[in-house]
N, C-alpha and C positions, 0 to 999 in steps of 0.2 A: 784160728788155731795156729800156734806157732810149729813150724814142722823144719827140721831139716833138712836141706838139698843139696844136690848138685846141679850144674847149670845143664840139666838134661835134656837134649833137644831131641834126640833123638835120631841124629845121623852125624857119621863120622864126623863129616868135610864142618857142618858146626859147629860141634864138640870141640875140635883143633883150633877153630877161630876164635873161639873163646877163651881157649888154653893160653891163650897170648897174654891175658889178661893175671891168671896169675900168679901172686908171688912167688919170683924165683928160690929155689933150695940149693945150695953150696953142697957140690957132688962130696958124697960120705956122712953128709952131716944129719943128724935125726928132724925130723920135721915140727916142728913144735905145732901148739893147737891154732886151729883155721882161727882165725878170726872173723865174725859174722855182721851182717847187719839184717837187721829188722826192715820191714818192706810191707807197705798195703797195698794191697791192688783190689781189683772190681770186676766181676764177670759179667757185667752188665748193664748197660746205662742205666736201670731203677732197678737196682739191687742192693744189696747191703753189702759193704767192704771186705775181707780176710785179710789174714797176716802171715805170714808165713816169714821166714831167714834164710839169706842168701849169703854165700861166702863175699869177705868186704873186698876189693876193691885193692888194689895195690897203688902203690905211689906211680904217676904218672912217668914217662920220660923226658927227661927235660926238654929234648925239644919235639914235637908231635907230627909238623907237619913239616919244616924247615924250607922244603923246597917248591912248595903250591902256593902260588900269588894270593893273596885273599884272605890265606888262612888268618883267623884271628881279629881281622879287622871290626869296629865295632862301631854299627847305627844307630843316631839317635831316633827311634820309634815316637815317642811323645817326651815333650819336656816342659814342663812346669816350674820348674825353678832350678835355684843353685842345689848340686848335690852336699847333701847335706843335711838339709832343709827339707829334703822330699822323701819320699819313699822310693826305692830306685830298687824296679822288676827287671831283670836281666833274661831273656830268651836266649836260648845256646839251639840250635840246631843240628840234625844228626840223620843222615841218609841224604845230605845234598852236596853236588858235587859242584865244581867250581862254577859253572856253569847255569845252577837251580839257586844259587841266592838271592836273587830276585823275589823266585819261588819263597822261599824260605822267610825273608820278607813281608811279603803278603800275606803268607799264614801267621806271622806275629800279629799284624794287624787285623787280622779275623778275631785269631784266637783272644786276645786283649780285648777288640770290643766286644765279645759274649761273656768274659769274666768280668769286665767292668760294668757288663750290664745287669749284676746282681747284685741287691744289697746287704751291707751298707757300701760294697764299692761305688755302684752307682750317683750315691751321695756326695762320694770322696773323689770324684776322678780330677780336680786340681792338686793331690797331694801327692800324683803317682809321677815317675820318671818311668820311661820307659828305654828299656835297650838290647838292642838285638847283635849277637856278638857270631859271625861266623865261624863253622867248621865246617870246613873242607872236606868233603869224604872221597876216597876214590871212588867207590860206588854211590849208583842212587838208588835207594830202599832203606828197611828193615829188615834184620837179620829176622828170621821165623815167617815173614809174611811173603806169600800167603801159606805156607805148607815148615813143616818143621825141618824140611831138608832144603830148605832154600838160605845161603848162605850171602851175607852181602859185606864189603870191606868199608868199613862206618868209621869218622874219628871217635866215635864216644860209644864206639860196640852194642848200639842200641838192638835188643834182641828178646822178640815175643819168646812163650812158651819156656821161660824164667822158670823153676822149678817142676816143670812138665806141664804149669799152665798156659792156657794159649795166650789169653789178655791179658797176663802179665810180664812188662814193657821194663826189660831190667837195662842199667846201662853202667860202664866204669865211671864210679865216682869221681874217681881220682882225677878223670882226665874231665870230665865237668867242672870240677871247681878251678882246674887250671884254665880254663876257656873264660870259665864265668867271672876270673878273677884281672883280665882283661879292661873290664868295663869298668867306667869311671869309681861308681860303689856299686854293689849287691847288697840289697835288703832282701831277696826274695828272687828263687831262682826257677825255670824252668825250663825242662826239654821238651821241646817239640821233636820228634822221629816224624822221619818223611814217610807215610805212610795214610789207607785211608782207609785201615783194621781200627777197629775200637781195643784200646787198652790203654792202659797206665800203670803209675805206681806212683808211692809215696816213698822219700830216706827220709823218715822224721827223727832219726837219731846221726846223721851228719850233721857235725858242726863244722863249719867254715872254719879254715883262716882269717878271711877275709870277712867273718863279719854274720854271713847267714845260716840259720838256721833249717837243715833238712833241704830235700830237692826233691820237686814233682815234676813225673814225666807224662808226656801223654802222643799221642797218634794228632799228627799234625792236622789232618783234615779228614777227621771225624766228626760228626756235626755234634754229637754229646761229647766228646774228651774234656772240652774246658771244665765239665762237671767235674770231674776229676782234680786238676788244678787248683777252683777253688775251695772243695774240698780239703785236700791238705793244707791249704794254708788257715784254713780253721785252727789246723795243727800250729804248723809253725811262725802264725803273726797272733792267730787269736790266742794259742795255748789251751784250747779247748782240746775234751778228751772225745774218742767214740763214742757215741750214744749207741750203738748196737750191740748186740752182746751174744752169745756161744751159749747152747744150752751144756753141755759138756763143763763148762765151768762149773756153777753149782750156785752157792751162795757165799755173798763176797765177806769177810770177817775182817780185813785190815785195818786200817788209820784211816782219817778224813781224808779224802783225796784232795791235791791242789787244786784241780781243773775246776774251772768255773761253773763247770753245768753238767759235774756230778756229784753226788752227796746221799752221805748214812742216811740225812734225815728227811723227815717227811717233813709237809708242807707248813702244820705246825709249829713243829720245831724248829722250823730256818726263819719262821715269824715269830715265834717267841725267844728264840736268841739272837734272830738278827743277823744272821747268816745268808751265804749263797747268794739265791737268787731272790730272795725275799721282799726283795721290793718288786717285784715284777707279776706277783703269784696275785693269779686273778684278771690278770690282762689278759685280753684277743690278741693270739700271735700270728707274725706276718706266716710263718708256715702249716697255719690250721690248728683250732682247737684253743683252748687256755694254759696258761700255763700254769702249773702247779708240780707235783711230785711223779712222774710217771717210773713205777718198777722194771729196772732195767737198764742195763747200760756200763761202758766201761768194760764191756765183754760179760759181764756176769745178768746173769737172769733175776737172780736175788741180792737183795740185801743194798744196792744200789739204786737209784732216781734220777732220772732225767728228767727238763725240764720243759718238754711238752711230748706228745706224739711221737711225732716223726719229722724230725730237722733233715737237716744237709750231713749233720755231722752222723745221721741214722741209714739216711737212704740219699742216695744220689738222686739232682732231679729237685730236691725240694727246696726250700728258702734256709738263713739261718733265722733260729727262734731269737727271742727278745735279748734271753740271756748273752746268746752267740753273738748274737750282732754288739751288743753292748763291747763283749771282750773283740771283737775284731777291731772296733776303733780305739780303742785301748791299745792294740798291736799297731794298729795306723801311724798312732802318736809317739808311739815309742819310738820310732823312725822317723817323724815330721814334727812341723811345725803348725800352729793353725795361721801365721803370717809371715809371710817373704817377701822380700825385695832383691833386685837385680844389684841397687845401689847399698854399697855395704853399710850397717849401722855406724856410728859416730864420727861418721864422716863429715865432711863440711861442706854445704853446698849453698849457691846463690839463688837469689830470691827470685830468680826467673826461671832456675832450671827445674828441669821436673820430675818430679818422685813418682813412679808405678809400683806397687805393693799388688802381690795374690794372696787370695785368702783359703784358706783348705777345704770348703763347702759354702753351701748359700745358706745354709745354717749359719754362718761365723757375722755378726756383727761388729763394723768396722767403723772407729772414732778416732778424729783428729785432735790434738793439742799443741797449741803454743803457747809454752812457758808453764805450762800445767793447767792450763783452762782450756776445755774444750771447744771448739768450732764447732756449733752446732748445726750451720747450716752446710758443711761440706760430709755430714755423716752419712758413708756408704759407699763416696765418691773414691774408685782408686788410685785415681791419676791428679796428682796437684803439685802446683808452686809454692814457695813459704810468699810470694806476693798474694796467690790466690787467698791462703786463708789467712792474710791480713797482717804479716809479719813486719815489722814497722822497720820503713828505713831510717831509722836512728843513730845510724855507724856504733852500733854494740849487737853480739851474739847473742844469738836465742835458740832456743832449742823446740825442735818440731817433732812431734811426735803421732805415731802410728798405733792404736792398741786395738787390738780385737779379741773377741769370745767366739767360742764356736758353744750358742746355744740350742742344741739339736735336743728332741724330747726323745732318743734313743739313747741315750746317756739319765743314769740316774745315780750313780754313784758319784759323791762330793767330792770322794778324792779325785775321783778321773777327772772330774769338770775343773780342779784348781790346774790339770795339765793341760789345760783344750783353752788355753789364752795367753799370748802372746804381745809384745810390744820392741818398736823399734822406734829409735834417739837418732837425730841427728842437729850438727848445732848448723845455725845458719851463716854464714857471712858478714864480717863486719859491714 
């Protein structure tokens, strides 16, 4: 349910520290209207999500921290290739002090290997960059935790009890995307709060400057919060919509919605015209049950279908369904490549030096060519010379090539498969 707020914590001393936040009014001048942002959070590690509006965020200060060593600085977590070419998840930290970035650290690489150990991340984790960009806080904590009068001095004012809820984990946007904007790229951003209260949230209606779409928060070292995390990015990589829905609503009567995996029609009709998810209906889904039409979803109880049960994108906790997974690596690609090299394409290299390519998944099958005929006995192999697969030294140029597919049986849309394959040239040495 969408509701109004104010950041009510429910004691002065937090109230004031939030007041910080914001935007200023020019003494005499009439106030124009708040402006707002939409915001999901979750009362429970298996529970179903809500929505609510919190006032947005004001533009940051230019400078945040100026005089704390550290502030800002940015770690590579995991790297997989040239930015670019990857996918590149940004962690900001918030409730750690100059002293806890270590700390802070650690929990990236907690929280990263529990969200990569779902699929299809699981599948994909050569596609991912990883990067951990410090904030400095004078204090360590979260504002709200554990009690609504506990007040803590945060760079990115992370603070439970967000509209008088307690597990929801609101933070200044504004000074997020200055943090997160830091790092080499942002495809995908998240905050970690030092804390080890269950909550989160989702901004799936911030857009970046710099590139990303929405920002999910979560309780650092909570042992479910990463449900959280990948949850929203259902949102903002798959562009998938909620599958749970408000009985309050009623029944839904608008236009065909974009989202992948919700739809007016039933399971006939997305097979008789070709629609949706329609290649999919009738398949065992990795999150239980088959998929076909289920009533419900998008917030509304009526008049809308989801496409199995109960996903990820339904209840925290569970897998995504066929559909979901399908549009996650659709979001993957819109940010990667399914093949990279260290060595830039059409460059020119000698026939002894040696070429290393990554591939996006163990799904991606990888073939070599020189001069347009394939090497068939080097197919698979990622590391080679233009001697190893036979480049003639003849004192003339040739060109060696690299192509790969990414043929995974989670992908079943044609167009998506013409984007999941990739090729890189380079000419050889006279």
């Amino acid at each position: 349910m969408h509701r109004r707020i104010s950041l009510a914590v429910g004691a002065a001393a937090l109230t004031a520290a939030l007041a910080a936040t914001a935007a200023p009014v020019a003494s005499g001048a009439t106030p124009g209207p708040e402006r707002t942002q939409h915001v999901e959070y979750f009362t429970g590690p298996d529970g179903h999500p809500r929505h609510t509006t919190v006032p947005a965020s004001p533009a940051p200060p230019k400078s945040l921290r100026p005089s704390v060593r550290g502030d800002g600085d940015v770690t590579s977590i995991v790297e997989n290739g040239p930015v670019g070419s990857k996918l590149d998840v940004v962690f900001v930290g918030d409730g750690y002090t100059a002293g806890q970035q270590g700390d802070f650290h650690t929990a990236v690489r907690a929280k990263w290997a529990k969200m990569s150990a779902v699929e299809p991340y699981a599948s994909y984790k050569n596609l991912f960059n990883v990067w951990a960009v410090d904030a400095v806080s004078r204090e360590s904590g979260v504002s709200g935790d554990s009690g609504k009068g506990v007040v803590k001095d945060t760079a990115l004012r992370s603070a439970f009890f967000c509209d008088g809820v307690e597990r929801l984990l609101c933070v200044d946007t504004g000074r997020v995307e200055s943090y997160a904007a830091k790092a080499p790229a942002a495809d995908l951003v998240v905050v970690l709060s030092n804390s080890t209260k269950y909550g989160g949230a989702g901004y799936n209606d911030v857009v970046s400057k710099v590139g990303y779409d929405g920002i999910a928060t979560a309780s650092s070292d909570h042992p479910k919060s990463d449900q959280i995390a990948v949850h929203e990015t259902g949102h903002s990589l798959g562009k998938l919509a909620d599958e749970y829905q408000y009985d309050e609503y009623g029944t839904y009567t608008g236009a065909e919605p974009a989202e992948a995996n919700i739809t007016k029609l039933s399971a006939g009709e997305m097979t008789a015209q070709r629609q949706k998810w329609y290649r999919w209906i009738g398949r065992t889904s990795p999150d239980g049950g088959t998929v076909g039409a289920y009533e419900g979803g998008g917030y509304y109880p009526k008049g809308l279908f989801r496409p199995t049960d109960n996903s990820i994108m339904r209840t925290l906790g569970r897998e995504f369904n066929l559909p979901g997974r399908e549009a996650m690596i659709a979001g993957f690609y819109r940010h990667a490549s399914v093949l990279t090299s260290d060595r830039r394409a059409d460059s020119r290299i000698g026939r002894g030096e040696r070429i290393t390519v990554r591939l996006s998944a163990s799904s991606a099958v990888l073939r070599w060519y020189v001069d347009g005929r394939e090497v068939a006995d080097a197919r698979g192999r990622v590391s080679v010379t233009p001697r190893s697969l036979g480049v003639p030294a003849d004192g003339r140029a040739h060109a060696m090539s690299a192509r790969a597919v990414d043929g995974t049986d989670a992908v079943r849309d044609p167009r998506l498969r013409e984007r999941m394959r990739s090729s890189l040239t380079w000419e050889t040495a006279r």
